[in-house]
N, C-alpha and C positions, 0 to 999 in steps of 0.2 A: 433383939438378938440378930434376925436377919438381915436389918438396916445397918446394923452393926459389922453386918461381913462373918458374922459365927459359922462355925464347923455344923453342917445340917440336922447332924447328929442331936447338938444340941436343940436347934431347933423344936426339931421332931421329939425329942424330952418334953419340954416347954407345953407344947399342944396337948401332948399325951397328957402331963399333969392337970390343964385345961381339963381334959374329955372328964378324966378320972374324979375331980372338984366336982365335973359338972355335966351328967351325961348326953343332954340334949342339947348339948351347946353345939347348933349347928354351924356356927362360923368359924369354930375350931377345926370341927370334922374334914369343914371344906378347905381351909388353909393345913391343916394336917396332909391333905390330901394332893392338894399342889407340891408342898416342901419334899413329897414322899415320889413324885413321880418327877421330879426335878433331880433327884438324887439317883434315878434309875429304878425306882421300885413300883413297877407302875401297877402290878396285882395290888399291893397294897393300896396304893396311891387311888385308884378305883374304887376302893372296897369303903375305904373313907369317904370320895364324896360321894355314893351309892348312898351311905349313912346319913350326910347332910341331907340330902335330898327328902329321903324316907322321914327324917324330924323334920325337915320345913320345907315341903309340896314346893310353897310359892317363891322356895327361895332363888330367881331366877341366876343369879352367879354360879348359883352351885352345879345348876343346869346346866348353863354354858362352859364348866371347867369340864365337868363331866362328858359333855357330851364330841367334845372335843380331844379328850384322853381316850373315849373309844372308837372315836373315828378310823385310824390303824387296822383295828382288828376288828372293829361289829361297826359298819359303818349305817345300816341301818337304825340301830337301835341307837346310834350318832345322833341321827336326823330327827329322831323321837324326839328326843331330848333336847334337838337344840331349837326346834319346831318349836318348842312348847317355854321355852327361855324367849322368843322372840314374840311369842301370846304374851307375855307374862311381863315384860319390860319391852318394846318395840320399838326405845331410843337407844338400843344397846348397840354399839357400831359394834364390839367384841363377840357378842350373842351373833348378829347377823355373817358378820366376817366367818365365825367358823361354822354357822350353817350352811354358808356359800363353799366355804372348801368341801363339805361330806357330801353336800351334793355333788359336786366335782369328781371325788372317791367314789362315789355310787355309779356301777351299772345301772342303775333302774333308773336314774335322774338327767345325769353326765351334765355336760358342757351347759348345755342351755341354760338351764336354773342356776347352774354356777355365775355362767356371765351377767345371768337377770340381777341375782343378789348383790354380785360386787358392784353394779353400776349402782344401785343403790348405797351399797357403803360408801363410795366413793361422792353420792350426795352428800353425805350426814356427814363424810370428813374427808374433805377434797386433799386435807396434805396428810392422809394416811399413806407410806409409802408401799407396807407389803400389801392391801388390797390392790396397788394398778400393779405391783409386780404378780400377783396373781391371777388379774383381769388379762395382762401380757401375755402368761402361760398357757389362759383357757380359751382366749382368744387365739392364740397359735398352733394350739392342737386342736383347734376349730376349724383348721385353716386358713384365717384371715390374718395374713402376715403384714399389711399394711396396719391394718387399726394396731394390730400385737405391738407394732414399732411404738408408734403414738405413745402407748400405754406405759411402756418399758421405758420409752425418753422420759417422760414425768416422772419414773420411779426412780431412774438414775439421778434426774434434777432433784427430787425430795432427799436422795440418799447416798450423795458423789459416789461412794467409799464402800454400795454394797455389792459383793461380789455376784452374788446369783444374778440381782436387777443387770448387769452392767456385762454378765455370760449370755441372758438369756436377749437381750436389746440384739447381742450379737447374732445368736443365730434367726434372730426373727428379722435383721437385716440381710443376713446371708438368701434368705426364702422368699426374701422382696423384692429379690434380685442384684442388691448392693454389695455383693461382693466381696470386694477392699475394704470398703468401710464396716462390713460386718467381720472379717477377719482380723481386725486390729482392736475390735469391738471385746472380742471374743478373747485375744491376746492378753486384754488389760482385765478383761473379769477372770481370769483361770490366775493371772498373777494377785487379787484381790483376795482370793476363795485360799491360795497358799497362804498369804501373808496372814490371813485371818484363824486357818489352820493354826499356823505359829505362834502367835497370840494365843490362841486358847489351850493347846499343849504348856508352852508357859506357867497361863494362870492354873492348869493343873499340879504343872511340876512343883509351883509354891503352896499350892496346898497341900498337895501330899508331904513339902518339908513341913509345914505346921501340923499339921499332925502328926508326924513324926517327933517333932518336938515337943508337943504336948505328949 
């Protein structure tokens, strides 16, 4: 249903029925719990893969979805959990990626373990593009506005067309002392970031018609 493009609604039927068949079915709990915090219900969306987790300890995905959905608001207890996904599988670029952003989020860790992680993901999958766009950012509020540049070019190269990579190259050229070239930098990512806005209001306004229609 969801490769299908279904209403989440449905979706999230689908799993429910799953759980309901079957209650320890921990890989429903945890796609339950994606399709629930993707629709904006992220109490829920939490409380489901809390439940995977508690039926399968080792289930390292569920760790990592987890522990990435409380990054926002318990970043701590983020790092617990994505700590223990990266023990648990430690070829996981997704596991290690958003352990490297909650350290980032954390007071008690900050920038340094962030930058140490991502250079690491950035091993295990050199054309991942939001790990250098986020090596970019933690590198820039690092204050190293040279390497930031480096790191945001490769993101731009992986990813022509992303607004953020192609906003933040900008201001980490402006801080390099480039100027011109960061101001036109900057110009072309803020017109990426609208155009992308308009896209996804769009694909809202045709969903809200199909549902309506349904």
């Amino acid at each position: 249903l969801g490769r299908k493009g279904a209403q989440s609604d449905e979706v999230v039927a689908a799993f429910r029925a799953a759980i309901r068949i079957r209650p320890d079915y921990a890989e429903a709990h945890n796609n339950l719990g994606l399709v629930l915090i993707q629709s904006g219900n992220d109490q829920e969306g939490i409380a489901a893969l809390r439940e995977a987790v508690q039926l399968a300890p080792d289930y390292a995905e569920a760790r990592t979805n987890l522990g990435a959905a409380l990054t926002p608001t318990d970043v701590e207890a983020a790092i617990k959990e994505l700590e223990e996904a990266v023990r648990l599988e430690p070829g996981s670029v997704k596991a290690l990626f958003n352990l490297a952003v909650a350290y980032g989020a954390s007071p008690t860790h900050g920038s340094r373990k962030e930058i140490e992680h991502l250079t690491k993901v950035i091993e295990m999958a050199p054309d991942f593009p939001r790990a250098h766009l986020a090596l970019g950012k933690a590198l820039l509020q690092d204050g190293k506005a040279t390497e930031a540049v480096a790191a945001l070019q490769t993101a731009v190269k992986l990813e022509p067309e992303g607004g953020e990579a192609n906003y933040q190259l900008g201001l980490a050229l402006v801080r390099a002392g480039r100027k011109e070239e960061g101001a036109a930098q900057l110009r072309k990512g803020r017109e990426l970031v609208a155009a992308g806005d308009r896209a996804q209001n769009a694909l809202l306004d045709v969903a809200d018609g199909r549902g309506a229609l349904d």
